[in-house]
C-alpha positions in Angstrom: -54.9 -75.6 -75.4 -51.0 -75.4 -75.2 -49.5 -73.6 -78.2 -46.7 -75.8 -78.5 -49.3 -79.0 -79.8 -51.4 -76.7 -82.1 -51.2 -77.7 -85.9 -52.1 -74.5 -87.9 -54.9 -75.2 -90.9 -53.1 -71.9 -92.1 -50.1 -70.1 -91.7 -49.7 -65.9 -92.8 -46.4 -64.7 -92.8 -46.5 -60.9 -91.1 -42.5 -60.9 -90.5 -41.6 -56.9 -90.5 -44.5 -55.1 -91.1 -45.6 -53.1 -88.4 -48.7 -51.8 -86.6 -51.3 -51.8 -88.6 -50.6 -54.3 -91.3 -50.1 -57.6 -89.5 -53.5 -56.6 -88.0 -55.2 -55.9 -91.3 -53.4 -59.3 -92.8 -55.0 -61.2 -90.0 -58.4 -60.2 -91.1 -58.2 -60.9 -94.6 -56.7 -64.2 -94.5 -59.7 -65.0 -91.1 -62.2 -64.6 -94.3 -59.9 -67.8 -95.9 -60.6 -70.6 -93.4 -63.8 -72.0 -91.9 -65.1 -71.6 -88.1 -63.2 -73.6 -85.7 -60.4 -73.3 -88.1 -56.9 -72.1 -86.9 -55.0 -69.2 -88.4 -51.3 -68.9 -86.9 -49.8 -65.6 -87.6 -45.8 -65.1 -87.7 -44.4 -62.0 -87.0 -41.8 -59.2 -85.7 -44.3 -56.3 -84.3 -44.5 -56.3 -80.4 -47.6 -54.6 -80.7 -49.4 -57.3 -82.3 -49.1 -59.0 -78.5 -52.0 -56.6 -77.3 -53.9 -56.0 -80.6 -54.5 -59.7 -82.1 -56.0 -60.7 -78.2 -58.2 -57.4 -78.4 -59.2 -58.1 -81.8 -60.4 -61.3 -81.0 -62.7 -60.1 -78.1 -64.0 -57.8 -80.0 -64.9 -60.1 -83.3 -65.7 -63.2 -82.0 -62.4 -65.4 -82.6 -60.5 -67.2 -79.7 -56.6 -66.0 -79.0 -54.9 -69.5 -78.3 -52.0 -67.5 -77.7 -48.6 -67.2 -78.7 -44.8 -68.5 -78.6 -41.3 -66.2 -78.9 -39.5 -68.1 -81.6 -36.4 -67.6 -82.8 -36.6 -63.6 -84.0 -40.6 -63.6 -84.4 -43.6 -64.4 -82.7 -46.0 -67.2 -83.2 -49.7 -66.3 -82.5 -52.3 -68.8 -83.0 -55.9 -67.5 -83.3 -59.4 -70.0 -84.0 -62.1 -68.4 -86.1 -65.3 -68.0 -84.3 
């Protein structure tokens, strides 16, 4: 699937919060939208680019990946 062609079904907003909280975000607002749904997360925390993919390994959601934007990262994540 290429990132650029993905139309959200929701978008959370993470934009300077750091490690944990854009984590912790993501899985509250995953119990919001229906399997097969997609969740796009925006944010500022580098570390996000190694926990969301490992998150989603470990619980069953598929990364889609993500996009540099201008100032924040786009990650795009489909609930299992």
């Amino acid at each position: 699937m290429n990132v650029e062609t993905i139309t959200p079904d929701k978008t959370l907003d993470t934009k300077g919060l750091s490690c944990p909280m854009p984590l912790l975000k993501t899985k509250k607002a995953m119990e919001s939208i229906s399997s097969g749904q997609i969740l796009e997360i925006m944010g500022t925390d580098p570390g996000s680019k190694n926990d969301l993919p490992t998150w989603c390994e470990r619980s069953g959601h598929a990364f889609l990946g993500d996009k540099e934007d201008s100032g924040f990262i786009r990650f795009f994540i489909q609930k299992g």
